[in-house]
C-alpha positions as a printed NumPy array, in Angstrom:
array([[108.473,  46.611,  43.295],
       [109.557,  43.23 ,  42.237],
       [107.244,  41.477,  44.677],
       [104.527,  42.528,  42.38 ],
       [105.647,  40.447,  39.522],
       [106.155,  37.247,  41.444],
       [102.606,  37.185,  42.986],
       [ 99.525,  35.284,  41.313],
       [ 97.264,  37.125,  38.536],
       [ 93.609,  37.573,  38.463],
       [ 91.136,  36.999,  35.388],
       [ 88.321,  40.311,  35.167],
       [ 85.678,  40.447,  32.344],
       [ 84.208,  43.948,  31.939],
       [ 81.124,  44.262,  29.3  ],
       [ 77.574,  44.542,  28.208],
       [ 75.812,  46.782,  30.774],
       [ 78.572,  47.094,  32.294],
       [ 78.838,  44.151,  34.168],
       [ 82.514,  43.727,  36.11 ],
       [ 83.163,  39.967,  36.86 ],
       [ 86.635,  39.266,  38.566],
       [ 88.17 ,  36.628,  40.704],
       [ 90.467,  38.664,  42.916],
       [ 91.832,  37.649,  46.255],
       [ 90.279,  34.231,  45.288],
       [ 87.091,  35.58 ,  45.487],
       [ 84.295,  35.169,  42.39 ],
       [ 82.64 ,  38.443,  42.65 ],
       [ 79.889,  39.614,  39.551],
       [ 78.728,  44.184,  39.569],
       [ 76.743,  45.762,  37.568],
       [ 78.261,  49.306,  37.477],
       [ 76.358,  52.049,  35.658],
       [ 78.911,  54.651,  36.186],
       [ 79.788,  56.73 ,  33.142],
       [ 82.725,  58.5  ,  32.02 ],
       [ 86.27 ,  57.461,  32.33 ],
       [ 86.716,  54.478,  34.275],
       [ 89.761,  52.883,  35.747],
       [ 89.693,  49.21 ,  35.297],
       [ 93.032,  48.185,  36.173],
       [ 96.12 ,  50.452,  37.793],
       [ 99.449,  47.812,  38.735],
       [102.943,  47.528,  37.508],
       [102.174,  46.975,  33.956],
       [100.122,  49.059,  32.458],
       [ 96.383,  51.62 ,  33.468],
       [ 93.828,  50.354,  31.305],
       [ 90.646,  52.839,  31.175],
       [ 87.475,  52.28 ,  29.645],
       [ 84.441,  55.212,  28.899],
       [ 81.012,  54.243,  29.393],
       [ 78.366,  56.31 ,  27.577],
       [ 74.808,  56.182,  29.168],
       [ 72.244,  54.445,  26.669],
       [ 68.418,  54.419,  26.368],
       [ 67.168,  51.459,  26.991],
       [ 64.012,  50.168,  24.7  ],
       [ 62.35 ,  48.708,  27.526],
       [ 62.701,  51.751,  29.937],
       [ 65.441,  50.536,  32.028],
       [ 67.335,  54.272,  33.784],
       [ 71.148,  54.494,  34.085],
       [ 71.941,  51.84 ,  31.567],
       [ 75.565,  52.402,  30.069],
       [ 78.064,  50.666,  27.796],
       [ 81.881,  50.507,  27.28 ],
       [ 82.377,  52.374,  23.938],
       [ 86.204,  52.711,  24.201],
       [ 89.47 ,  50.712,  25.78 ],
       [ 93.099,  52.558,  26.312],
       [ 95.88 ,  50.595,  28.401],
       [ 98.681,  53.305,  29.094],
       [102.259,  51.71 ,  29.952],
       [104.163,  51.765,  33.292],
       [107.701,  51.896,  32.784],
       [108.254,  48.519,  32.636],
       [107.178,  47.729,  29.32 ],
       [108.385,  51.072,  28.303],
       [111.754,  50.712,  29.036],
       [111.467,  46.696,  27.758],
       [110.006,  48.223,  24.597],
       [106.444,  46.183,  25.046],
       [103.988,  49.4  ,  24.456],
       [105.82 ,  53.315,  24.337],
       [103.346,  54.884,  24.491],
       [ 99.161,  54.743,  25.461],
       [ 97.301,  53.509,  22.568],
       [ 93.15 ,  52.314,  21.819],
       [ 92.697,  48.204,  21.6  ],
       [ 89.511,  48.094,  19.365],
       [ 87.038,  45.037,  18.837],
       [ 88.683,  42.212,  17.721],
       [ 92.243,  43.291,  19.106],
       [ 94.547,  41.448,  21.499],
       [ 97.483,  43.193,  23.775],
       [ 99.824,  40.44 ,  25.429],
       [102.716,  40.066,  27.783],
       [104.021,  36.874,  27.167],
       [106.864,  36.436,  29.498],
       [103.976,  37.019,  31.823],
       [101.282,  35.734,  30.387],
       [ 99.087,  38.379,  30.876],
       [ 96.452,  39.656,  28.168],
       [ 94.059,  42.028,  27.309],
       [ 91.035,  40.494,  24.955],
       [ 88.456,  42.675,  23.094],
       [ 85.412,  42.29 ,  21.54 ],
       [ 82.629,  44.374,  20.204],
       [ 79.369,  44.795,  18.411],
       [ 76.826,  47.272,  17.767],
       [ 74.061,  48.868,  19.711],
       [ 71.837,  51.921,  18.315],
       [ 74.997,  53.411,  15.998],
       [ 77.348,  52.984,  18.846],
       [ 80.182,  50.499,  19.318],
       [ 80.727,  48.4  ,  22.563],
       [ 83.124,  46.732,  23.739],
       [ 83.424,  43.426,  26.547],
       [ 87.056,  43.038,  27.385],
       [ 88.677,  40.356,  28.948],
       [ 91.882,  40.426,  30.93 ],
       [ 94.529,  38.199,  32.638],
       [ 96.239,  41.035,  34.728],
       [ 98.722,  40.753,  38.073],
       [ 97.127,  39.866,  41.061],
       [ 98.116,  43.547,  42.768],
       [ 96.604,  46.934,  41.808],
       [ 93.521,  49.169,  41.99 ],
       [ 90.862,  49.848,  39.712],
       [ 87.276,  48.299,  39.445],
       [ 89.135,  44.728,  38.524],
       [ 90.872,  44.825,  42.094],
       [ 87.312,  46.456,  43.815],
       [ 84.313,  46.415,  41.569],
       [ 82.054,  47.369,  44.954],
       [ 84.353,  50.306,  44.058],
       [ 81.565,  51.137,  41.358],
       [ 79.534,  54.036,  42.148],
       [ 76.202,  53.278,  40.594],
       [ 76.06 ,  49.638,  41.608],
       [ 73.008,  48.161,  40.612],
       [ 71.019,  44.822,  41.012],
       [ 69.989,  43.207,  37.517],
       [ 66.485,  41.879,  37.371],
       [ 66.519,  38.101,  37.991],
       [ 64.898,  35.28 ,  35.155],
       [ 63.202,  33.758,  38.364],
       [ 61.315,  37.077,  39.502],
       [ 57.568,  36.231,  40.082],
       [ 57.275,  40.09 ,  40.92 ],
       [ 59.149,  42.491,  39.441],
       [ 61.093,  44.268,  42.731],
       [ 61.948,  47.736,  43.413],
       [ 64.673,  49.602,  42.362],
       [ 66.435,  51.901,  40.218],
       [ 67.409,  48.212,  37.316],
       [ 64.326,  47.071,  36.102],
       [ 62.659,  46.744,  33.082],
       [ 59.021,  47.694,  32.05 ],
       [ 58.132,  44.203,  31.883],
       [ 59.301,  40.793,  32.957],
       [ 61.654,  38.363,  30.737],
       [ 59.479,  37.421,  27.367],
       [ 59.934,  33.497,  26.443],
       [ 62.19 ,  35.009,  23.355],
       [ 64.54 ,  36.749,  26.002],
       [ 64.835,  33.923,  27.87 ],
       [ 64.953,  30.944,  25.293],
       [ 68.306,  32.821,  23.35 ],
       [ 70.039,  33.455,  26.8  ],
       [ 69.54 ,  29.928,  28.606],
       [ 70.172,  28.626,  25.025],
       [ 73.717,  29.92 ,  25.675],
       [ 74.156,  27.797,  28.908],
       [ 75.031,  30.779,  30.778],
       [ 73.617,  30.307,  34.928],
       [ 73.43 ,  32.539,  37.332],
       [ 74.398,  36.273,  37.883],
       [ 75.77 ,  35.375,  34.019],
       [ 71.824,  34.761,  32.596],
       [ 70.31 ,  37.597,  34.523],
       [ 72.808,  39.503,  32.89 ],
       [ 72.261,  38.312,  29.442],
       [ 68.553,  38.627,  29.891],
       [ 69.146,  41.752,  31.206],
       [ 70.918,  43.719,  28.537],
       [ 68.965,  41.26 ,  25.237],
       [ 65.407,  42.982,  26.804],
       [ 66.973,  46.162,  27.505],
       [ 68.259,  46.502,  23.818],
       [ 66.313,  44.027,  21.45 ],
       [ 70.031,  43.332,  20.182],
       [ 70.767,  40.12 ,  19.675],
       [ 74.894,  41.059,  19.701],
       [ 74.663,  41.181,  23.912],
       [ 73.354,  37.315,  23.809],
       [ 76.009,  36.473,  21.82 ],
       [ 78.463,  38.571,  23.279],
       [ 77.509,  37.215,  26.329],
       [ 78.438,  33.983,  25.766],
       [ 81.739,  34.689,  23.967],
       [ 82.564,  36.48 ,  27.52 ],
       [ 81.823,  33.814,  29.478],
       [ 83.776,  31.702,  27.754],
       [ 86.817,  33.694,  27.641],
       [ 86.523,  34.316,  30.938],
       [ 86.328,  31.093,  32.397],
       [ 90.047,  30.263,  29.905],
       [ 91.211,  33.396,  31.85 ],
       [ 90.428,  32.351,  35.425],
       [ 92.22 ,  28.822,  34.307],
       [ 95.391,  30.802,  32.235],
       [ 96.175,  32.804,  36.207],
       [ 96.757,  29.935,  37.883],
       [ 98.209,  31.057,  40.587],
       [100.993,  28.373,  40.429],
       [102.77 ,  30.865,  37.873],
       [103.853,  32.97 ,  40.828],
       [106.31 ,  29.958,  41.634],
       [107.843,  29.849,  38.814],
       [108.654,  33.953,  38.306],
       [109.679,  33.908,  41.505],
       [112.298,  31.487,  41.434],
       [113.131,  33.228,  38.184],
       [113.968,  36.524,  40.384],
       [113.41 ,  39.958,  39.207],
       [116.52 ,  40.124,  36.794],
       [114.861,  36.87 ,  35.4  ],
       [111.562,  38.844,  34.974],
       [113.561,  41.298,  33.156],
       [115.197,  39.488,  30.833],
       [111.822,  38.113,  30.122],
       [110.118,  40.555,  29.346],
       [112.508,  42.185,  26.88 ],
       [111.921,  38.773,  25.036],
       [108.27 ,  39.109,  25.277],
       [106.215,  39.743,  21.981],
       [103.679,  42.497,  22.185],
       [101.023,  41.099,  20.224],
       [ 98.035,  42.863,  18.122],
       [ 95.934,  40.624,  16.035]])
């Protein structure tokens, strides 16, 4: 429906363990999701973008630890019939998918972990629709990540054999990341012994907080006013980008 257009879009980051961060309904909310398989991240007017998370084994003993190996955004009709994307198609590392009338985005980066590719994405995407983006509590295997303040090392199914080493923790607070953000990085740089999550880590949080800035919510305003033939007309101007 046109309404969906005209209302405010959210920012999501999906990446390292996974770890889902979004700012939907105005709400900052951070999951670690060790589902595997296909997962939905986003389902709305635009586009379904899927990612598949392969299970990993952890160096430091860590069960149910996964990673996003692969991306696929499959067009609504929308950008079909506006000629933006015919047809479903893999963004890999390094690639970009935009809809500029709209200013909505799909970032991806990668790096390398034991042979495998994985992949953090980040996404400006419209503020309606399902998927983990819209409901990461959604996520099956939710799990708590070990904090860098643990004095004791708690119970659970996401821990590590040992606490944070002084290495683990100088590279990730190095990065500036806080909170839910560090633990992360901590996390998955134990877990692995690969440096690509710190760094990874921080790229994500930086294109992240861009994102939460670039859906401003004040664009709604401005595509609504523009009405739905507006939107339209838009869109068949818009420039589907892949760098």
């Amino acid at each position: 429906p046109p309404s969906l257009i005209a209302q405010p879009l959210i920012a999501c980051s999906v990446g390292g363990d996974p770890h889902i961060r979004t700012n939907y309904g105005g709400v900052n909310a951070f999951v670690t999701c060790n589902d595997t398989g296909v997962l939905t991240l986003a389902d709305n007017l635009l586009y379904t973008i899927t990612a598949v998370a392969e299970a990993i084994a952890p160096v430091d003993g860590a069960p149910g630890a996964s990673i996003i190996t692969s991306l696929t955004i499959t067009p609504k009709d929308l950008l079909v019939k506006n000629g933006l994307l015919l047809a479903s198609r893999t963004v890999a590392a390094g690639e970009e998918f935009s809809v500029a009338a709209l200013r909505a985005y799909v970032k991806v980066e990668g790096g390398d972990y034991a042979g495998k590719k994985f992949l953090w994405v980040t996404m400006v995407i419209p503020n309606t629709g399902s998927g983990l983006c819209y409901n990461p509590n959604a996520c099956v295997n939710k799990v708590a990540v070990q904090s860098v303040n643990a004095t004791t090392l708690p119970g659970g199914r996401h821990l590590l054999q040992t606490r944070y080493s002084n290495a683990t923790l100088t590279a990730c607070i190095a990065t500036g990341l806080t909170g839910d953000v560090l633990n992360a990085c901590a996390y998955d740089y134990q877990a692995t012994n690969t440096p690509a999550f710190v760094t990874l880590a921080a790229s994500a949080n930086a294109k992240y907080t861009q994102a939460v800035k670039d859906s401003n919510p004040s664009l709604a305003g401005s595509v609504a006013r523009a009405g739905y033939l507006g939107v339209l007309m838009a869109l068949g101007a818009a420039l589907l980008t892949m760098l």
